[in-house]
C-alpha positions in Angstrom: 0.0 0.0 0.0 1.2 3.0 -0.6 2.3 6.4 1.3 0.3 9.1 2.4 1.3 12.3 0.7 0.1 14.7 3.2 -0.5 18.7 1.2 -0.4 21.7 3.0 -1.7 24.6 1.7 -0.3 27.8 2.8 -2.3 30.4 0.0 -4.2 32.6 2.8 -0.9 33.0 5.4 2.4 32.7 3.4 0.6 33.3 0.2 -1.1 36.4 1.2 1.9 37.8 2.4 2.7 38.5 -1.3 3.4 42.1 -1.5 -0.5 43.5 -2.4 -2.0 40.2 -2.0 -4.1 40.8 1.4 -7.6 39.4 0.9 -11.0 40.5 3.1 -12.3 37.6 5.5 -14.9 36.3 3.0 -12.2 36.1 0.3 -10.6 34.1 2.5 -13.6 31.8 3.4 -14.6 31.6 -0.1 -10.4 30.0 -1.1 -10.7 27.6 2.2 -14.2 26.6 0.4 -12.6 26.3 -2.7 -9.4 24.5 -0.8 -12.1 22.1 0.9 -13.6 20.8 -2.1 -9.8 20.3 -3.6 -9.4 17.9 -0.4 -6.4 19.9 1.3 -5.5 17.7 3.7 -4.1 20.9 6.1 -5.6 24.6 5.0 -2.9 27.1 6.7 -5.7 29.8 7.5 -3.1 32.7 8.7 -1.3 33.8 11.3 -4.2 34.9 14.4 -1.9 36.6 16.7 -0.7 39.5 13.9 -3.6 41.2 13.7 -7.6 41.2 14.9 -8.4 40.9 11.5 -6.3 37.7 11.0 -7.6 36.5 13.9 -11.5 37.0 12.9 -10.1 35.1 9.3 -8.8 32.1 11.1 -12.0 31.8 13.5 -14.3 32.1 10.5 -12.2 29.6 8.9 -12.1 27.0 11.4 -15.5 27.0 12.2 -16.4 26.7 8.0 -13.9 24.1 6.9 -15.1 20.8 8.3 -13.2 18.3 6.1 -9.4 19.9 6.3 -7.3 20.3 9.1 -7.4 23.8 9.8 -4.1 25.8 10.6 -2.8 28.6 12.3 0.8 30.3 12.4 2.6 31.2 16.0 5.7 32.9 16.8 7.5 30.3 19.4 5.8 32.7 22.6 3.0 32.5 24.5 0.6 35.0 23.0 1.1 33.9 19.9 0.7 30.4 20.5 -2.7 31.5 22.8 -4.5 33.6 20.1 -3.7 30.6 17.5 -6.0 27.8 19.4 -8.8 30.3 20.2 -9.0 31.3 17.1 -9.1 27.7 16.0 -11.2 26.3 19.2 -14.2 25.5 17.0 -12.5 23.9 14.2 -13.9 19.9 13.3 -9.9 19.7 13.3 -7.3 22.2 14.2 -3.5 22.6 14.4 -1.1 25.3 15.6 1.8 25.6 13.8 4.5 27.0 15.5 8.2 28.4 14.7 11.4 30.0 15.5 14.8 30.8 13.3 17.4 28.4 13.8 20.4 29.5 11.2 23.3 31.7 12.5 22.2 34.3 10.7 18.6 34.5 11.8 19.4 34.0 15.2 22.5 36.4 15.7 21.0 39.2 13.5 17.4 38.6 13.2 16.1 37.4 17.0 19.6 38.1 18.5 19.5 35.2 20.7 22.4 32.3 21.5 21.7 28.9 20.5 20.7 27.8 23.7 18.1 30.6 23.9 16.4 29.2 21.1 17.0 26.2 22.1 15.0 26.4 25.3 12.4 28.6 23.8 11.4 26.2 20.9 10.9 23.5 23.8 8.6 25.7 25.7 6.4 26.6 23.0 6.0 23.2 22.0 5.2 21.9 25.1 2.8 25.0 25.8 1.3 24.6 22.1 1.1 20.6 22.8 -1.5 21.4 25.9 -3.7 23.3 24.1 -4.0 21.0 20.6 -2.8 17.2 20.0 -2.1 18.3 16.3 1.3 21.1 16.6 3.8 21.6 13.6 7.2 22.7 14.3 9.4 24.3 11.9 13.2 25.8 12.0 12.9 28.7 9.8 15.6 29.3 8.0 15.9 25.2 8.6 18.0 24.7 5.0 20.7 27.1 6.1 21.1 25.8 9.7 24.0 23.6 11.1 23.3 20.1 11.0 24.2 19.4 14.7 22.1 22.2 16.4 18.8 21.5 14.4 18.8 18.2 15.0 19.1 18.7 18.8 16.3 21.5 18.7 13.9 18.7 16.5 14.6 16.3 19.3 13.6 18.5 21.7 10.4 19.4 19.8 9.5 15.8 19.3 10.0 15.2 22.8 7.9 18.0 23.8 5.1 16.8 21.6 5.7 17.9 18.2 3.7 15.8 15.7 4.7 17.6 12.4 8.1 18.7 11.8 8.8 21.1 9.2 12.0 22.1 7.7 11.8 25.0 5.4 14.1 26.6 3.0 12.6 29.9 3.4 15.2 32.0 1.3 14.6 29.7 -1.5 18.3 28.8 -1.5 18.9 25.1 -1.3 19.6 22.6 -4.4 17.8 19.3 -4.8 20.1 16.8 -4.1 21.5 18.9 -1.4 18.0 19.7 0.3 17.1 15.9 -0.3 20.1 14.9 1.5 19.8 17.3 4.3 16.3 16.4 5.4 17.7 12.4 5.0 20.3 13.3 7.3 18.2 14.8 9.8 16.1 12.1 10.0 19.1 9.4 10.4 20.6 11.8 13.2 17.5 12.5 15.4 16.6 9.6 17.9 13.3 10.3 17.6 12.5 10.9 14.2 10.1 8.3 13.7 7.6 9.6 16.1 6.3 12.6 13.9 5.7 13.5 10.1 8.3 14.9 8.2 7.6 18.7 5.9 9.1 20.5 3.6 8.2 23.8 2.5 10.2 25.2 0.1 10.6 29.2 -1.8 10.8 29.6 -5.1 13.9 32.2 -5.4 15.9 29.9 -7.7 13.1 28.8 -9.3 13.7 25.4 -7.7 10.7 25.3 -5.2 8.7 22.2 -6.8 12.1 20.4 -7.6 13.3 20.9 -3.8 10.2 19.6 -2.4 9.9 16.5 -4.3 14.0 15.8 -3.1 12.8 16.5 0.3 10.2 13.4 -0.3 11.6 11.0 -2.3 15.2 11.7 -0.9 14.5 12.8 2.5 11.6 10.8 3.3 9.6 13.7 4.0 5.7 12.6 3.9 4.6 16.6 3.9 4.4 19.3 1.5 3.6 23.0 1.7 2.6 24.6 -1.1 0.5 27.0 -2.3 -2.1 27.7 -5.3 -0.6 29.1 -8.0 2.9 29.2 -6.2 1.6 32.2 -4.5 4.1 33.8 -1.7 6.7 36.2 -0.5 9.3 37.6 -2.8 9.3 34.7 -5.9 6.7 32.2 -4.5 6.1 29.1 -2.9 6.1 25.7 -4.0 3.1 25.5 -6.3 0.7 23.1 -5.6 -0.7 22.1 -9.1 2.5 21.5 -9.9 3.7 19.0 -7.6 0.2 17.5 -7.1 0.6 16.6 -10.5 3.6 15.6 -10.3 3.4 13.1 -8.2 -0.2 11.5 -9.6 1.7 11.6 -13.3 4.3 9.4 -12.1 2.8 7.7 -9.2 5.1 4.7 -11.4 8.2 7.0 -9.8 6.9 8.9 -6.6 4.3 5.6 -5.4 2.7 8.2 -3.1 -1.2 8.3 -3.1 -2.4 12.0 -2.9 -5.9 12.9 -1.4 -6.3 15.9 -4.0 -9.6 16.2 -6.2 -7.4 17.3 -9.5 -10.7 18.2 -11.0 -10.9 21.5 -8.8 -7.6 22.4 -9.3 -8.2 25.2 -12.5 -11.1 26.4 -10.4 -8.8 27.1 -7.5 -6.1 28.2 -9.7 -8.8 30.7 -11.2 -10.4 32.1 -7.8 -7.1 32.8 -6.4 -6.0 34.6 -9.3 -9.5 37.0 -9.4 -9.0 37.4 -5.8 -5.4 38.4 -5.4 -5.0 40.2 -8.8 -1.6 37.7 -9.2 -2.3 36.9 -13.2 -1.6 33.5 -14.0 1.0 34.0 -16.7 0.3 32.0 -20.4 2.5 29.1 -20.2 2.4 28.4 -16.5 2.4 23.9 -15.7 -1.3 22.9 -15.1 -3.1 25.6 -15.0 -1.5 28.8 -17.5 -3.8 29.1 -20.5 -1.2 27.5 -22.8 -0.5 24.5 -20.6 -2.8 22.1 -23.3 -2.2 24.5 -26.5 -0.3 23.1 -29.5 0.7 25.4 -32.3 3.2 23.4 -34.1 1.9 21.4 -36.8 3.4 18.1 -35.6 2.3 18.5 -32.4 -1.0 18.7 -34.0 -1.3 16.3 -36.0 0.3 13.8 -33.1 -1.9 14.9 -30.4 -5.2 14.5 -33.0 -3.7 10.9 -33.3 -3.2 10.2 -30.2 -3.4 12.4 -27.4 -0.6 11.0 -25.0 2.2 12.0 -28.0 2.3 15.0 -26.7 0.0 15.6 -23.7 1.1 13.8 -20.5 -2.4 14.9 -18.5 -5.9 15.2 -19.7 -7.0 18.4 -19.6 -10.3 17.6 -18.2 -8.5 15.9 -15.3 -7.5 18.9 -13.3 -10.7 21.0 -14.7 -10.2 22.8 -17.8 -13.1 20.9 -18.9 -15.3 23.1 -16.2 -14.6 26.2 -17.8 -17.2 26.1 -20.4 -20.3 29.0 -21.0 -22.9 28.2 -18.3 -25.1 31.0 -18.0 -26.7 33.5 -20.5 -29.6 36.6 -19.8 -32.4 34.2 -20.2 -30.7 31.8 -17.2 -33.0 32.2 -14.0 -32.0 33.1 -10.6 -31.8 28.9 -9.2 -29.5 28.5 -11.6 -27.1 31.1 -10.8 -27.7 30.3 -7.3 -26.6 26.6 -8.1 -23.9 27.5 -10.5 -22.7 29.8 -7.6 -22.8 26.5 -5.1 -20.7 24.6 -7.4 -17.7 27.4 -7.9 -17.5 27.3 -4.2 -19.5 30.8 -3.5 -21.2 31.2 -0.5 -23.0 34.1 -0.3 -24.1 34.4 3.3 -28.0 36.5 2.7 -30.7 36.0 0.3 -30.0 40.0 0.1 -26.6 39.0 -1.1 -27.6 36.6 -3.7 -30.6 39.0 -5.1 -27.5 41.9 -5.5 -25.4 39.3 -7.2 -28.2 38.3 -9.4 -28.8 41.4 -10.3 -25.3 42.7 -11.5 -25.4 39.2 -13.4 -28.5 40.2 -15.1 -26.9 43.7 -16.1 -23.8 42.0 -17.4 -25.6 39.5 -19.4 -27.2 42.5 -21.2 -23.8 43.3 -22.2 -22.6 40.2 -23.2 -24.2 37.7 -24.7 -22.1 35.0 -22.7 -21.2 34.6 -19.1 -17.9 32.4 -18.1 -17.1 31.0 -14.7 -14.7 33.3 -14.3 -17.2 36.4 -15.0 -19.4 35.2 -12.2 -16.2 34.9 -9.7 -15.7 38.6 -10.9 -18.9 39.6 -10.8 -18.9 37.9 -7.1 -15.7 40.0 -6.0 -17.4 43.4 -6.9 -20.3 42.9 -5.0 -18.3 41.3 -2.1 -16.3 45.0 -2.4 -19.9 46.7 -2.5 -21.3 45.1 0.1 -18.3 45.5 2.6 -19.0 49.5 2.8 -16.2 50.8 2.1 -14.8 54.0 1.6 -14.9 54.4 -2.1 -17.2 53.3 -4.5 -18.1 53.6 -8.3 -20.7 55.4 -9.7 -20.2 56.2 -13.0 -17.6 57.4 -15.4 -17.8 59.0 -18.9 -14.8 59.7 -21.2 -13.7 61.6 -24.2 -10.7 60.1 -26.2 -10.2 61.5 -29.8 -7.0 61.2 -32.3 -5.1 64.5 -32.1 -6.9 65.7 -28.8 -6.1 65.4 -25.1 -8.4 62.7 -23.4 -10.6 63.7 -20.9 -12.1 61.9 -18.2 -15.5 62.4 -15.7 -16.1 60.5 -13.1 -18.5 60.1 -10.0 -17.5 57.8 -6.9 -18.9 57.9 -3.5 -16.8 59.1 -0.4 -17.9 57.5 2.7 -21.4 57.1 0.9 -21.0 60.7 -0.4 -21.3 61.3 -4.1 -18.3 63.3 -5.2 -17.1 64.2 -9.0 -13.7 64.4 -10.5 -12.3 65.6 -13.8 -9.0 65.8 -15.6 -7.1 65.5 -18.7 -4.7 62.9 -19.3 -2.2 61.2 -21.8 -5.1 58.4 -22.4 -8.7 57.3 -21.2 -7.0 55.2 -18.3 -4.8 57.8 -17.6 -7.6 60.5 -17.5 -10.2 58.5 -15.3 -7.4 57.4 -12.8 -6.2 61.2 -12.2 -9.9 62.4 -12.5 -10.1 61.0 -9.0 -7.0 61.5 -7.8 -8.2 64.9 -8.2 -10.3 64.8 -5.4 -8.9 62.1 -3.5 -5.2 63.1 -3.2 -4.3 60.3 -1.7 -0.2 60.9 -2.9 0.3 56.9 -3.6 2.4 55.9 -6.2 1.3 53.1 -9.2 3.8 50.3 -9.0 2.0 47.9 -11.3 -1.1 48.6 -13.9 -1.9 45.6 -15.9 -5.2 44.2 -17.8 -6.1 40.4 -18.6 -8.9 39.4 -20.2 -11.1 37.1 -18.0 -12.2 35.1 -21.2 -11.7 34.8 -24.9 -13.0 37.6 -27.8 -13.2 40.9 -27.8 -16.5 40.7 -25.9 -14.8 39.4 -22.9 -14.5 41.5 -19.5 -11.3 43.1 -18.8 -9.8 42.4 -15.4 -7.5 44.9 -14.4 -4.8 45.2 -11.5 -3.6 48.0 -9.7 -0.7 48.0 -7.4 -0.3 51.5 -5.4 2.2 52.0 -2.9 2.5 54.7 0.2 4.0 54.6 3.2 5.4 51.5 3.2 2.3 50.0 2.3 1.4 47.9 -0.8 -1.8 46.7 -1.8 -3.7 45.5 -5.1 -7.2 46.6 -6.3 -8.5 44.4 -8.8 -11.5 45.3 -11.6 -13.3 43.8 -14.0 -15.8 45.3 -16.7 -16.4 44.6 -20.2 -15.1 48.5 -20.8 -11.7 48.6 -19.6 -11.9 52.2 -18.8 -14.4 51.2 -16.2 -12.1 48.4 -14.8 -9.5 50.4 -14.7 -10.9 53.1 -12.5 -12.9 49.8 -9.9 -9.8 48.8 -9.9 -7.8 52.1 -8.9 -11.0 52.8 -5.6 -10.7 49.3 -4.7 -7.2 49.4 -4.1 -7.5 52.6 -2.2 -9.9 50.9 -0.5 -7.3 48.9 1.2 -4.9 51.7 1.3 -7.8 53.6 3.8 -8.1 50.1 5.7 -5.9 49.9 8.9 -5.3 46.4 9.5 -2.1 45.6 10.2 0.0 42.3 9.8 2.8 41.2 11.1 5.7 39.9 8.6 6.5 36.0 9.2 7.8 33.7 7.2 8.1 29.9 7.7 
């Protein structure tokens, strides 16, 4: 019989940690939805103790998700460790997952604290942790860089203390297969104890290595856990991406011999609603999920694939849901079927109120176009999640002049704090216009680090989806539209992100 694969997903903690990637608490519930019907084994719902907003994510979570363990992050202290199990105290099945630095580095310039320090602190917050929960992960951050003698010593003491997960990250994203591989098999040889907990790897994807370090960690180290995240979302270049080595490992189950509890079929639809949410495109040619991943252009490929599929195609496309993303809903469709259609993308609209707005936008866009996509609906979702939150800014209308030879000029009427206001101004194009027509009232002196559009389906007819990242004071956030006139996105998209600019919530940085 074979192993238990054991997947981790880390999107809403290490994946939201993504520079602009913060997502509201029924975001949130509606990816650990989505994550549920994937069959996560372990949904990492955030870190509780780094904000009251985290906290109120993690306790919605956990009290949602009845088929995953659900997880919460903890600094190796008290407090931390406290805040995680409330938050999670209703949870069908809950875990605290707790951590300290245990490289040179990290611990002489980072924590400055001795070895023993850490030492003795990583015991106590296991054994504090392992009274509150039977299910606590350990992890030595910075774990890839640390000295072999000393981390072994600190896991034996966490295993001791109760640990039943232990987790060795390579959190700058620095480690080499074989290396990595070798590491976590030495640990395990050198540590009495191993044996009497589950072995993790979670592994950054700096060197672009993250999916190759974390499959070495298994099939080398014997590691029988894997962090990951949709989409390979995460700080600086990413995580481990979990379509990736989910599909890895059920392509050549012949090699790995692991069995994997995933549903693969919910794997694009997860992809998708992570991608809407965050404003993170998916690029073209990304493994599994990029919309070139089952494309052939060459002739040969062609010709081979209409032969035979498996000349070329290694997967089914159908297998990890491509085959889901097909028109389901037009202007004449009735409100029980958008209701059900909503149901089965893993939307769960918490009012009848909330539906009937919903259905109503949906109605309006099918006026526009003549055919609605899964992926309009999620859009479609995420603006009237945004509208229904309150918040400070909201869009009212916008009208336009762009002419050849003549500077574009832009209109626009948004709500302050429920307040109509109007801007106006001239710029070098529409976008351009409509973005500093409300900077004209607004002022808010942030600066545009990223503008991009992606269209949400195919033909000219399809919404636009556009991104804007805006930075000030040391803040970054995305605002993410969608409209079938991109003007329109544009400008949703420029109020939603200041939207999360006015918000003050804040998070603590940590990294695992």
């Amino acid at each position: 019989m074979a192993d238990k694969l054991i997947i981790f997903d880390t999107t809403l903690r290490d994946g939201e940690q993504s520079p602009g990637a913060s997502m509201t608490r029924e975001e949130k519930l509606r990816i650990a939805r989505q994550l549920e019907r994937l069959k996560v084994d372990v949904i990492e719902a955030g870190f509780a103790a780094s904000s009251n907003g985290d906290f109120a994510c993690v306790q919605a979570i956990a009290r949602a998700i009845k088929d995953s363990t659900v997880c919460s992050l903890a600094r190796a202290d008290d407090r931390d460790i406290s805040r995680a199990a409330e938050a999670l105290k209703d949870a069908a099945r809950a875990r605290i997952h707790t951590f300290i630095a245990t490289s040179p580095l990290h611990m002489e310039k980072k924590l400055r604290m001795t070895p023993d320090e850490v030492y003795e602190q990583a015991k106590l917050a296991v054994r504090f942790a392992r009274n509150l929960t039977d299910d606590v992960e350990f992890s030595t951050e910075d774990g890839s860089r640390s000295e072999l003698d000393f981390v072994c010593r600190v896991i034996e003491a966490a295993i001791k203390e109760g640990a039943t997960t232990i987790n060795v990250p390579d959190t700058v994203g620095y480690a080499i297969p074989e290396l990595y591989g070798q590491f976590i098999k030495t640990l395990r040889e050198k540590v009495p104890n191993s044996d009497k907990a589950i072995w993790s790897v979670h592994c950054h994807n700096d060197l672009g290595l993250a999916v190759a370090n974390s499959l070495a960690g298994v099939m080398v180290g014997g590691a029988r856990q894997i962090e990951c995240a949709i989409n390979g979302l995460g700080e600086r270049a990413g995580n481990c991406a979990l379509e990736e080595v989910v599909m890895a490992v059920k392509t050549r189950r012949d090699y790995f011999g692991l069995d994997v509890g995933i549903d693969a079929a919910q794997i694009v639809p997860a992809s998708k609603m992570v991608s809407h949410t965050t404003g993170f495109v998916i690029q073209p040619n990304k493994a599994v999920v990029g919309a070139n991943a089952f494309a052939h252009a060459s002739g040969i490929h062609q010709d081979g694939v209409l032969k035979a599929r498996d000349t070329y195609e290694i997967m089914r496309a159908q297998d990890v849901g491509w085959s889901a993303n097909k028109i389901v809903l037009g202007k004449l469709s009735g409100r029980n079927a958008f209701k059900l259609r909503l149901q089965e993308l893993g939307v769960m609209l918490e009012s009848e109120g909330e539906i009937m707005a919903a259905f109503a936008r949906f109605k309006e866009l099918a006026d526009r176009k003549s055919e609605i996509f899964d992926e309009d609906i999620l859009a479609l979702v995420n603006d009237e999640s945004m509208t229904a939150e309150k918040e400070q800014y909201g869009f009212v209308s916008l009208a336009q002049h762009s002419e050849t030879g003549e500077m574009p000029h832009a209109h626009i009427v948004f709500t302050v704090g429920g307040k109509e206001v109007h801007g106006q101004s001239d710029g070098n194009g529409p976008v351009d216009a409509s973005l500093k027509a409300i900077e004209s009232h607004v002022r808010s002196g942030a600066e545009m680090v990223l503008y991009s559009v992606n269209a949400i389906s195919g033909s000219t007819e399809s919404q636009g989806e556009v991104t804007v990242r805006l930075q000030n004071s040391g803040r970054v956030v995305n605002g993410v539209g969608a409209d079938p006139d991109i003007v329109v996105a544009s400008a949703k998209a420029y109020l939603s992100a200041l939207n999360k600019l006015h918000g003050k919530a804040e998070r603590v940085a940590a990294q695992g």
